[in-house]
C-alpha positions in Angstrom: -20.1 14.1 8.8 -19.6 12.0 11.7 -16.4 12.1 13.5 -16.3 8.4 14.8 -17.2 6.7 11.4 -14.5 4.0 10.0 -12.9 3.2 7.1 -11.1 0.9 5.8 -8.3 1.6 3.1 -7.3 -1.6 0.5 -3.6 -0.7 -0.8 -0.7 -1.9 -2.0 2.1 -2.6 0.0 4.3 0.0 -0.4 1.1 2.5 0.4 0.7 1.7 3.6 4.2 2.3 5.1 3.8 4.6 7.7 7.1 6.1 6.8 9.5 6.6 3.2 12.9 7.5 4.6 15.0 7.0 1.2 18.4 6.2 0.4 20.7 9.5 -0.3 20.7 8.7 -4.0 16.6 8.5 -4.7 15.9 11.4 -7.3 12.6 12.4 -6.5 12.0 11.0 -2.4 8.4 11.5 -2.1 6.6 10.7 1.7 4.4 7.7 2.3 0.9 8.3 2.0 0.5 8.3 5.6 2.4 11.1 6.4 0.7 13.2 3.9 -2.6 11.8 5.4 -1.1 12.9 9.0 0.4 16.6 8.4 -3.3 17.3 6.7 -5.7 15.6 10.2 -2.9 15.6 12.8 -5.9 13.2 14.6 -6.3 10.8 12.1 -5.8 7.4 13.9 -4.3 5.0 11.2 -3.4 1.2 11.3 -0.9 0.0 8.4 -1.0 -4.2 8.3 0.6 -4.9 5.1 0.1 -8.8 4.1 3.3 -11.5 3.6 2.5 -14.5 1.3 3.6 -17.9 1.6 5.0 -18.5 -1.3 7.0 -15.1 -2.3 10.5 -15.4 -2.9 11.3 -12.3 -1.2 13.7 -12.8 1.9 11.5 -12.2 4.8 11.6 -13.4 8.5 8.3 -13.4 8.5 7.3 -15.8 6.0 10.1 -18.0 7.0 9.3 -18.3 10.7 4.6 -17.9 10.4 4.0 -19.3 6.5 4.1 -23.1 7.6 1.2 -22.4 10.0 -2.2 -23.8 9.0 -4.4 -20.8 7.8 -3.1 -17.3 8.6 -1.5 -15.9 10.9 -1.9 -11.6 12.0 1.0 -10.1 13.9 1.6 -6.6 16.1 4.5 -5.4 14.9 6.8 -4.2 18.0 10.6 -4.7 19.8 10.0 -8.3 19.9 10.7 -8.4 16.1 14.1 -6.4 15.8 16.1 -7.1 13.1 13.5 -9.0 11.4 13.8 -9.0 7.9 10.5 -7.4 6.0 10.5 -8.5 3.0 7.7 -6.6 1.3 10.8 -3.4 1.8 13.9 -6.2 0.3 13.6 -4.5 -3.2 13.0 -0.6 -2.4 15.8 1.6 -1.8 14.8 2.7 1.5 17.1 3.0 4.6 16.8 -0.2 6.4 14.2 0.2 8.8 12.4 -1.7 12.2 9.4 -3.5 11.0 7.3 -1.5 13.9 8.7 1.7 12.1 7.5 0.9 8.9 4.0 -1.0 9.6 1.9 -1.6 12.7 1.3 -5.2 12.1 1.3 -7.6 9.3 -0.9 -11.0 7.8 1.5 -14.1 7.2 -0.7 -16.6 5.2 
């Protein structure tokens, strides 16, 4: 086994949030992938970039303000973007969230 091989992880959105904090009311609140992944290899180095498209009709800050741009544009996901809304999360019942809590960057196209 080698320790410094790579490997890249195709999933849908709601997969690769790096946290599930639900609301109170949630029957069954199970953790994201990732921190299922993380309690098992504490040194596991993961990257979640979950991917925004032009034309959804979910309310997002994101696709607002990056999907007029010609081709696509990738994004780091830190303070600069508080209060942005993410709108791959608009229709879960999770606690509202930071983007940068919930995914490391994202792909506007």
């Amino acid at each position: 086994m080698n320790p410094n091989a790579k490997m890249l992880v195709v999933s849908g959105n709601n997969h690769i949030l790096k946290k599930l904090d639900w609301q109170d009311h949630v029957p069954n609140p199970n953790r994201s992938i990732r921190q299922y992944l993380t309690d098992r290899r504490r040194k596991l180095r993961i990257f979640s970039i979950g991917q925004i498209i032009g034309e959804s009709i979910d309310d997002c800050e994101f696709r607002e303000r990056f999907s007029d741009y010609e081709g696509t544009v990738a994004v780091d996901l830190d303070e600069l973007f508080a209060g942005w809304r993410l709108g791959i999360v608009e229709s879960t019942a999770l606690k509202p969230a930071e983007g940068w809590e919930l995914l490391d960057g994202v792909i506007v196209y």
